[in-house]
N, C-alpha and C positions, 0 to 999 in steps of 0.2 A: 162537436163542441169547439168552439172557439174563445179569442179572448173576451168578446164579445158579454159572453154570456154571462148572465147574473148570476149562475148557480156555480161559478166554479169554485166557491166554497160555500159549502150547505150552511142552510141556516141555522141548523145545529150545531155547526162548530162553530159560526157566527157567536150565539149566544153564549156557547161555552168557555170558549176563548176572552171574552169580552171581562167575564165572571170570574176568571181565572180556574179555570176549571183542569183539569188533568189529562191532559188528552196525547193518546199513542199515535207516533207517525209510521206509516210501513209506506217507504218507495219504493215505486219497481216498474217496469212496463205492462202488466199484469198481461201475458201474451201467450195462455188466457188466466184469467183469475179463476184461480182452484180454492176445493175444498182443506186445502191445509195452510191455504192466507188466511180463511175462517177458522180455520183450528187456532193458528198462532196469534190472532186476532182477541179469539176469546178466552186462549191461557191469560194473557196480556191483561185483558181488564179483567179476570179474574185475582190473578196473582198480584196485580200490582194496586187495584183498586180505582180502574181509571172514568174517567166520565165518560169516555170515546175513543173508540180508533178510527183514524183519518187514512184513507186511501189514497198516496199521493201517487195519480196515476203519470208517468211520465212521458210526455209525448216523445220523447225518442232520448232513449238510456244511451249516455256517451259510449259507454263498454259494451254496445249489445249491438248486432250488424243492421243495416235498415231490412236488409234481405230477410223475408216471416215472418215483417212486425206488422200488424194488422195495423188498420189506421186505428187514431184515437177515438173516437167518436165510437167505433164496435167496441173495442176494448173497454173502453168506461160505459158502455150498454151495457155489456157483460158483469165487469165486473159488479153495477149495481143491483144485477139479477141474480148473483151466485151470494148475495151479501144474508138479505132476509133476517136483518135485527137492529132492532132499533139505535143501539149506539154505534154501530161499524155503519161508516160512510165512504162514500170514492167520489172523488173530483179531480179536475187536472190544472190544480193550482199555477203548477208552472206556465200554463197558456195564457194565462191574464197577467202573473210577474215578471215572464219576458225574463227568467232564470233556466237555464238547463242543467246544473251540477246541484247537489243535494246540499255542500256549503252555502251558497248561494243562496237557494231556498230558504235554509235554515235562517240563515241572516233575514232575508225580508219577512218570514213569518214573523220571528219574533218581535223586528221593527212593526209591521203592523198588529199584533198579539201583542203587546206587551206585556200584561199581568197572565199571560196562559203558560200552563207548567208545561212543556212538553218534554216526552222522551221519544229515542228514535229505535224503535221496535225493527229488527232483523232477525231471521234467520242463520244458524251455525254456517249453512253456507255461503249465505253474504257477508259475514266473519270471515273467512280462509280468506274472501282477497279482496278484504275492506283496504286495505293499503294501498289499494288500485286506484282507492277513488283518490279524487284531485279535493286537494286540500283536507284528509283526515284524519291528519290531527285536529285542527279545525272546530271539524264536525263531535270528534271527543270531546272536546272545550268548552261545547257549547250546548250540549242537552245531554240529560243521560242515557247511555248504552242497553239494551235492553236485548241480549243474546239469548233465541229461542233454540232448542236443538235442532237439527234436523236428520233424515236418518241417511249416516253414512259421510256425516261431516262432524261428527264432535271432536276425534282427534285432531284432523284438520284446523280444524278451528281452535279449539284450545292450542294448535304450536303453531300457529300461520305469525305471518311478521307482525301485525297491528295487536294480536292478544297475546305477542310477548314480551314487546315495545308499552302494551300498557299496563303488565299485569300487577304493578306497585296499585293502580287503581280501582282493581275489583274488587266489587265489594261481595261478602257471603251471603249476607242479609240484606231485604227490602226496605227494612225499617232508614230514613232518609236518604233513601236515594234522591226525591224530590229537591231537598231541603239541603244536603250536603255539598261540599263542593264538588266543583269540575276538573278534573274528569272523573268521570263515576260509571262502572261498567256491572253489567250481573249477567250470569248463563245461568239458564231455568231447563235443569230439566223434564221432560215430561212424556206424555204419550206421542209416538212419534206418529203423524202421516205420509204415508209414501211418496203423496201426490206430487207432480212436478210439470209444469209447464213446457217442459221440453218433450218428456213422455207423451203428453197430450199434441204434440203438433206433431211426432214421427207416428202417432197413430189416424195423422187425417183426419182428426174430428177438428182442427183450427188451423185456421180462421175457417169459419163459416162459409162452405163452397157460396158462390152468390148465387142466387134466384134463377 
């Protein structure tokens, strides 16, 4: 996939964006997309009530080494094959916005989006060292928080630097996170998945030996 391409964002979020529709962000390299980005995926629009979650597949994570990153093109194969439901999509937006940092992003979606509600759906373990990314406080300011558990990160993440630099702004409840101001953060408990993209590449099944 390149920037080339017409689909680097699905016509689904096309339309629902457009509509101003509610739609969840999960970035990451997906190196490979596993079964508990679909789990976190579907707590997401369950619990929050969303129209979509958007795969932002990252052609290469500033904090993540190039060394075992499969190219994009496999990766976003992947991940739109472990997806199989109709509202979770994956595209590699950032290949057509010529953005690499997730602030960045956020800025041009929403300049292109404009009426689309978006939150930015993560994992307890992309909490513990959310403070890494560049520019996020930023990234708080400007969509709401949306902390999934994960298993073996919730203390971590509840006392890491960024959730206790923001914790004046958690909220308990769902009820206006949309609608409230910024910053606005919530951790959801729920069934944990084990799964882990790092597990899956020290076990040799990824990237896909070639042909």
């Amino acid at each position: 996939m390149d920037r080339h391409d017409p689909d680097f964002v699905p016509p689904a979020i096309l339309a629902l964006a457009a509509a101003g529709g509610r739609i969840g962000l999960m970035g990451g390299s997906f190196n490979p997309a596993h079964e508990a980005h679909v789990h976190v995926s579907l707590v997401a629009l369950r619990r929050l009530q969303l129209d979509a979650v958007w795969w932002l597949v990252s052609p290469q994570n500033p904090l993540k080494p190039v060394a075992g990153m499969a190219p994009l093109g496999q990766r976003l194969a992947h991940a739109r094959g472990v997806i199989r439901h109709p509202r979770i999509h994956a595209s590699a937006p950032e290949a057509g916005l010529g953005t690499r940092y997730t602030a960045d992003t956020l800025d041009a979606l929403k300049a292109r989006f404009p009426k689309a509600r978006f939150a930015w759906i993560m994992g307890g373990d992309s909490l513990a060292g959310f403070h890494r990314w560049r520019n996020w406080r930023h990234i708080a300011a400007s969509v709401p928080l949306v902390v999934i558990a994960r298993p073996g990160f919730t203390t971590r993440a509840l006392g890491s630097v960024a959730a206790r630099r923001l914790e004046a702004f958690r909220v308990k409840a769902l009820e206006g996170l949309f609608e409230g101001p910024l910053p606005a953060w919530i951790f959801l408990q729920e069934r944990l998945d084990p799964t882990s993209a790092t597990a899956l590449r020290a076990q040799g099944v990824w990237p896909v030996p070639a042909a």
